[in-house]
The first five atom37 places (N, CA, C, CB, O) and aatype in JSON, in Angstrom:
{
  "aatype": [20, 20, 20, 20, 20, 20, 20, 20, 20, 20, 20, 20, 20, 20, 20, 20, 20, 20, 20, 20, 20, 20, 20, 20, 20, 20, 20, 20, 20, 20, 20, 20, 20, 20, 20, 20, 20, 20, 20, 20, 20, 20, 20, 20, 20, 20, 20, 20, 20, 20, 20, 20, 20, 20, 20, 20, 20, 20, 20, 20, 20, 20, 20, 20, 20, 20, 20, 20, 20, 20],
  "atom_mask": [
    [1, 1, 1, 1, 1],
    [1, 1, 1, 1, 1],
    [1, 1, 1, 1, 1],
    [1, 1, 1, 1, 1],
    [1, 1, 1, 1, 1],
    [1, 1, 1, 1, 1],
    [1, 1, 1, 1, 1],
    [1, 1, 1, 1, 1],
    [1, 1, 1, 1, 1],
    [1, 1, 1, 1, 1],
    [1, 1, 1, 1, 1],
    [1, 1, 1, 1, 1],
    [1, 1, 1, 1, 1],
    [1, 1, 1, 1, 1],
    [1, 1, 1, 1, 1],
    [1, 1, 1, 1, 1],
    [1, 1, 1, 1, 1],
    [1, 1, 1, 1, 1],
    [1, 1, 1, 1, 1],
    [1, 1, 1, 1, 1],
    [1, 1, 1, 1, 1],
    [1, 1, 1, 1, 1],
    [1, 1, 1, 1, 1],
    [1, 1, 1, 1, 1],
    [1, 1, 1, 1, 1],
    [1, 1, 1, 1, 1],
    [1, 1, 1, 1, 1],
    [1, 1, 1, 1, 1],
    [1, 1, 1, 1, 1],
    [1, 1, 1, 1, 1],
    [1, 1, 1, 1, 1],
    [1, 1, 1, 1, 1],
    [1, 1, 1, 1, 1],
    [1, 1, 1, 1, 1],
    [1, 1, 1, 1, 1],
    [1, 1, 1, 1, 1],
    [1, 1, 1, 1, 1],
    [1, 1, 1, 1, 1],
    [1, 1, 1, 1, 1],
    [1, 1, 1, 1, 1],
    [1, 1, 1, 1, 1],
    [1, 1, 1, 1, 1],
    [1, 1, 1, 1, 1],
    [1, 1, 1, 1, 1],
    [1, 1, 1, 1, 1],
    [1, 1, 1, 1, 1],
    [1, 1, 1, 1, 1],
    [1, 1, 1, 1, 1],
    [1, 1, 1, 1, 1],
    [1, 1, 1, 1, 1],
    [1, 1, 1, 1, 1],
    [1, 1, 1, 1, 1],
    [1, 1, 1, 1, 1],
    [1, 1, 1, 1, 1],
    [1, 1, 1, 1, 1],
    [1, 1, 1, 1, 1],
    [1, 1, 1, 1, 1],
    [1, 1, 1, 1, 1],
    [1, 1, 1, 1, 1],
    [1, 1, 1, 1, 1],
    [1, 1, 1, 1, 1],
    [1, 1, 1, 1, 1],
    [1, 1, 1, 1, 1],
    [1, 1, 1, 1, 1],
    [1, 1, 1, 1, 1],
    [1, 1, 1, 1, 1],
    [1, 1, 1, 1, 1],
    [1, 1, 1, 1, 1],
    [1, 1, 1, 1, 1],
    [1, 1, 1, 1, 1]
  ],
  "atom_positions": [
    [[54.07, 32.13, 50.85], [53.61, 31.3, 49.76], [54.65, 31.32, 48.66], [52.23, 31.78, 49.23], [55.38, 32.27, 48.36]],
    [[54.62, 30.3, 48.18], [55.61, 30.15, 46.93], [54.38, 29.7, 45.8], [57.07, 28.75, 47.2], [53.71, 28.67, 45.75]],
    [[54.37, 30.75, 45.04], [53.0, 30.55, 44.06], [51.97, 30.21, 44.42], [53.02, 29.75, 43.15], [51.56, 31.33, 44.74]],
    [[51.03, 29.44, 44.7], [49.77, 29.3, 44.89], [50.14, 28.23, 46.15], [48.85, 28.85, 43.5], [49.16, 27.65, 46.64]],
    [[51.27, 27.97, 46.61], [51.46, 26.81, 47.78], [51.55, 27.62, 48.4], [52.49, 25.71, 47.95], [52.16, 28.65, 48.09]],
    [[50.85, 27.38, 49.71], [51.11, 27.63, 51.08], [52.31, 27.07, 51.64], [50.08, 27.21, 51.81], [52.23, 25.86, 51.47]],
    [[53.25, 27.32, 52.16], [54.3, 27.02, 53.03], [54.03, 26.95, 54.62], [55.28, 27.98, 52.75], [54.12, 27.96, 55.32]],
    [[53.68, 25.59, 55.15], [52.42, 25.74, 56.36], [53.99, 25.95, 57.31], [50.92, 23.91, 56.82], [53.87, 26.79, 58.2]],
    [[55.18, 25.4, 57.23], [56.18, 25.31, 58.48], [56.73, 26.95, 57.89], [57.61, 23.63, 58.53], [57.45, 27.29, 58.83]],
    [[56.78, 28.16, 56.81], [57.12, 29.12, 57.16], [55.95, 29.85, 57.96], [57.64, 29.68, 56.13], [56.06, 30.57, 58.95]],
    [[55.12, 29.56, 57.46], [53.66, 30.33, 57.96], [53.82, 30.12, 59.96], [51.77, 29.13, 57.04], [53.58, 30.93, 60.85]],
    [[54.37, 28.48, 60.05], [54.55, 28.56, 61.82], [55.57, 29.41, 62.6], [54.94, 27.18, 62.36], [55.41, 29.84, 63.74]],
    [[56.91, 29.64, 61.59], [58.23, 30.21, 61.86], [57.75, 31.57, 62.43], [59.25, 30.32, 60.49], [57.95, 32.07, 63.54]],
    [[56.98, 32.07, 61.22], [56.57, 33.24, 61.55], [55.98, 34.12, 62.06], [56.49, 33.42, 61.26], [56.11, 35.35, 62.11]],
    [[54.68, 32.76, 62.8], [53.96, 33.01, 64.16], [52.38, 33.67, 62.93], [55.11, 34.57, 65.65], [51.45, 34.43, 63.17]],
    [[52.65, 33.17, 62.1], [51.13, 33.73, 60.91], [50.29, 32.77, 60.96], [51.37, 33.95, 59.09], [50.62, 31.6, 61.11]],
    [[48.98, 33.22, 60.8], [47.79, 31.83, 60.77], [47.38, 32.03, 59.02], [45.92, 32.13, 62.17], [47.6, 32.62, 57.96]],
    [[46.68, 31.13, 59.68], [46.4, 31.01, 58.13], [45.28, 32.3, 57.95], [45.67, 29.26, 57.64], [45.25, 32.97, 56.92]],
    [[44.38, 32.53, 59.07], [43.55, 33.53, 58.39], [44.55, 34.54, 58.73], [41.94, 33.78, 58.91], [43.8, 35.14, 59.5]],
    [[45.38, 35.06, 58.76], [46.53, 36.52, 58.56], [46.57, 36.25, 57.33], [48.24, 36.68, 59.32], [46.31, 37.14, 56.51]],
    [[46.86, 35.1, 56.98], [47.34, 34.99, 55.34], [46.34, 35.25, 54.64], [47.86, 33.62, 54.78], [46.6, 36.0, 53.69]],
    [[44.78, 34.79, 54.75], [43.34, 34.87, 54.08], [43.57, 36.65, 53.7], [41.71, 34.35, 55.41], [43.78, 37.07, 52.56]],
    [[43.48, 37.39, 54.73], [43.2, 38.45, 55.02], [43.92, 39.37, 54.63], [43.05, 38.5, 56.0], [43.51, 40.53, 54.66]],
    [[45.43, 38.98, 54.07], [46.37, 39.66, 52.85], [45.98, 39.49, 51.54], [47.76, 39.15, 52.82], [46.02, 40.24, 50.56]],
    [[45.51, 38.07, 51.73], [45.76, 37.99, 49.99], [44.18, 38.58, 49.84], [46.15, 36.0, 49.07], [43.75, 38.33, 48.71]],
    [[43.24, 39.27, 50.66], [41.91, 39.67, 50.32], [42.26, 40.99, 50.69], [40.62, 38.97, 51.02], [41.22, 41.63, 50.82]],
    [[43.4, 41.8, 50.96], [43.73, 42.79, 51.17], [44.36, 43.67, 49.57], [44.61, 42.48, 52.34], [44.26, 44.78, 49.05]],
    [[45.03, 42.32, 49.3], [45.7, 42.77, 48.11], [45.01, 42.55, 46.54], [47.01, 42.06, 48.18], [45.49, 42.83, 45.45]],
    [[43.72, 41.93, 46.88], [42.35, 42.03, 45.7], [42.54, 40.64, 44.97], [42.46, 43.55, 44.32], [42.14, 40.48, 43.81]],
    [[43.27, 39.49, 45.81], [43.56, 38.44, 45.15], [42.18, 37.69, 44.97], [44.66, 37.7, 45.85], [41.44, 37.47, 45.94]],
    [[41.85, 37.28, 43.63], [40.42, 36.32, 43.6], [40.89, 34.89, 43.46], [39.29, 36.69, 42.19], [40.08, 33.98, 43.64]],
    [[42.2, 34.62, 43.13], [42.29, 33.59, 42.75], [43.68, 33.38, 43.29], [41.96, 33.46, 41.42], [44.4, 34.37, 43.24]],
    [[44.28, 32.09, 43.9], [45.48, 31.53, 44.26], [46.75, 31.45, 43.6], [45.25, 30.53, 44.45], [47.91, 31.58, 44.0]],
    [[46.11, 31.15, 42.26], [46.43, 30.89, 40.95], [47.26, 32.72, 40.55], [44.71, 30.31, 39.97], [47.9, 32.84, 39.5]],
    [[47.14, 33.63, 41.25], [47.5, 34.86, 41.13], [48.5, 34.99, 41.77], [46.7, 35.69, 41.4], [49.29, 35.88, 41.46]],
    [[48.73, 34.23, 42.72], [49.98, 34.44, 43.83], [50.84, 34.31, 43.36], [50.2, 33.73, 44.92], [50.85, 33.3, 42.65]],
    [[52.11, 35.14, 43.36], [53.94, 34.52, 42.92], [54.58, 34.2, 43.87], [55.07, 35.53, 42.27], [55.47, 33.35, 43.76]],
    [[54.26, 34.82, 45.13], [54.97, 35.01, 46.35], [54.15, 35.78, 47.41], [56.25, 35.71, 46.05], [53.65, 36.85, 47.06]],
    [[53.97, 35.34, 48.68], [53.84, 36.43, 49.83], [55.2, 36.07, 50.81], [52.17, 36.27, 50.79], [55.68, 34.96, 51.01]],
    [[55.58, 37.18, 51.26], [56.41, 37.41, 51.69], [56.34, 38.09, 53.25], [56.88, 37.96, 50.75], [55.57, 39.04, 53.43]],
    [[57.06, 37.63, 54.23], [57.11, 38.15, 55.67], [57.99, 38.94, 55.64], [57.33, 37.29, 56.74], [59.03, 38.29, 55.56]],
    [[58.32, 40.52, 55.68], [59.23, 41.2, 55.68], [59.8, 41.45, 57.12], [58.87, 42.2, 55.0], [58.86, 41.47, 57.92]],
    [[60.87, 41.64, 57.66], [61.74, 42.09, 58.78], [61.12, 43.36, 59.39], [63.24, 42.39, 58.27], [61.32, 43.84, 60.5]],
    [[60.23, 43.82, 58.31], [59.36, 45.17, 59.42], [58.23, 44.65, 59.73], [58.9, 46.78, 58.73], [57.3, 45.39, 60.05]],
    [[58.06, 42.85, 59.69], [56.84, 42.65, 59.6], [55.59, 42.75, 58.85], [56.72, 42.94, 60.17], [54.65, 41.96, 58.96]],
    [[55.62, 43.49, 58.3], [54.5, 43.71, 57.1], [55.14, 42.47, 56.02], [54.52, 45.67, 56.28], [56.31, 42.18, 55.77]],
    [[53.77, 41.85, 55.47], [53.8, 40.77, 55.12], [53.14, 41.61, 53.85], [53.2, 39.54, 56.01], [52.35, 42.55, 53.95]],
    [[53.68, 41.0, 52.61], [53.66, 41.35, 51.05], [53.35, 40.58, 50.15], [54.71, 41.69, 50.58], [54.26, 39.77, 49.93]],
    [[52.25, 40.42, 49.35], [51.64, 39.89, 48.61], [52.13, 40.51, 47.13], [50.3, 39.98, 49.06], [51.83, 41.64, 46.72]],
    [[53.13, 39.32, 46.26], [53.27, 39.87, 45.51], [52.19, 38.98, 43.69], [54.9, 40.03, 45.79], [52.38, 37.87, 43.2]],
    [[51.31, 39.92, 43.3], [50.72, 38.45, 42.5], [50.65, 39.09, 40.69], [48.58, 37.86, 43.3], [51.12, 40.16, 40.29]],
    [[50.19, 38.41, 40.17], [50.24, 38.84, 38.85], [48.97, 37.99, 38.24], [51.76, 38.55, 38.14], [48.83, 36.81, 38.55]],
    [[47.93, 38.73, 37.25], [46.55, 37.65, 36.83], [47.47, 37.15, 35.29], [44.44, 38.78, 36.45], [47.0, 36.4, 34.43]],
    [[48.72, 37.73, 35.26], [48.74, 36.89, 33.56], [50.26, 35.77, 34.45], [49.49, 38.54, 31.38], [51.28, 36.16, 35.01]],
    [[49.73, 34.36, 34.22], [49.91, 33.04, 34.49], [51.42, 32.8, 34.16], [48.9, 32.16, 33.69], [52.15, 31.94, 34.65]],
    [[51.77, 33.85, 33.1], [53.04, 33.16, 33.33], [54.13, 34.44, 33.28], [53.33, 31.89, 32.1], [55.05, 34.53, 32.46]],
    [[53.86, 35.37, 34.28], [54.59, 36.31, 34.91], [55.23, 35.39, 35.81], [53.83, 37.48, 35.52], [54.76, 34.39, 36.34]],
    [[56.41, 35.89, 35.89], [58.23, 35.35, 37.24], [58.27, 36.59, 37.95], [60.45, 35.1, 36.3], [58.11, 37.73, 37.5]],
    [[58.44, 36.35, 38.75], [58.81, 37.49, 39.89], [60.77, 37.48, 39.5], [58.23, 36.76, 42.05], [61.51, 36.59, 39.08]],
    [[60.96, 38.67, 39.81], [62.15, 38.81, 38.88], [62.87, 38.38, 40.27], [62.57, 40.49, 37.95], [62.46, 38.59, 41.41]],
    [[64.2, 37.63, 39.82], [65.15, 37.25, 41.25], [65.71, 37.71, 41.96], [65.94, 36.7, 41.3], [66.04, 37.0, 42.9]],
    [[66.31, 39.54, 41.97], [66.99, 39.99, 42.18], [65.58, 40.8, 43.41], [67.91, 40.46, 40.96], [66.0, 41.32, 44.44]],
    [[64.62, 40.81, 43.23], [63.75, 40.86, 44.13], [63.59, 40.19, 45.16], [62.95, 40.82, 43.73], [63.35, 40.7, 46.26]],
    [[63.74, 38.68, 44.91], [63.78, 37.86, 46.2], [64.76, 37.29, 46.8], [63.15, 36.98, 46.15], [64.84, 36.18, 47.33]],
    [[66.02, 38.73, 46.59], [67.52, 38.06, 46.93], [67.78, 37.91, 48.44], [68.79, 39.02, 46.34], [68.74, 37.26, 48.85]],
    [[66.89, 38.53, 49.27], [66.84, 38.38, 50.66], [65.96, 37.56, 51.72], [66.7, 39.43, 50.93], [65.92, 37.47, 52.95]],
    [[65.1, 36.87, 50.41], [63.94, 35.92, 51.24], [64.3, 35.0, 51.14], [62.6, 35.77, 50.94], [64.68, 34.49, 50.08]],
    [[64.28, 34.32, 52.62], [64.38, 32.37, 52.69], [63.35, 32.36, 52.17], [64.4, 31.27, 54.19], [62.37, 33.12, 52.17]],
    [[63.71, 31.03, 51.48], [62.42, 29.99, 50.8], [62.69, 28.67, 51.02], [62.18, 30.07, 49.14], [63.75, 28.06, 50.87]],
    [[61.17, 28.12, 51.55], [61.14, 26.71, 52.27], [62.25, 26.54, 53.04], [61.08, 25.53, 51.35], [62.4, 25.5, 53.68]]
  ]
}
């Protein structure tokens, strides 16, 4: 996810459904979409939900210097 968008052609790349994805972001106590900055598919596989409830938190860049996006 790139903020509250789903990315449906990384979600296929990566062989993830959508309920894998449901089931992180209810893993990681997300109530709202609107919380998401990023989930992330890591190379060990474990997939990472990164979110924040105050709206106009950035995920800092030097964090996502190794993730394709779209």
């Amino acid at each position: 996810m790139d903020g509250s968008l789903i990315l449906d052609d990384n979600l296929r790349k990566a062989r993830v459904s959508e309920g894998d994805l449901r089931s992180k972001l209810r893993e990681a106590n997300i109530l709202s979409l609107s919380e998401v900055k990023a989930v992330i598919f890591e190379t060990t596989g474990d997939i990472i939900v990164i979110h924040s409830k105050n709206a106009e938190a950035q995920v800092a860049e030097w964090l996502l210097t190794d993730v394709k996006r779209k």
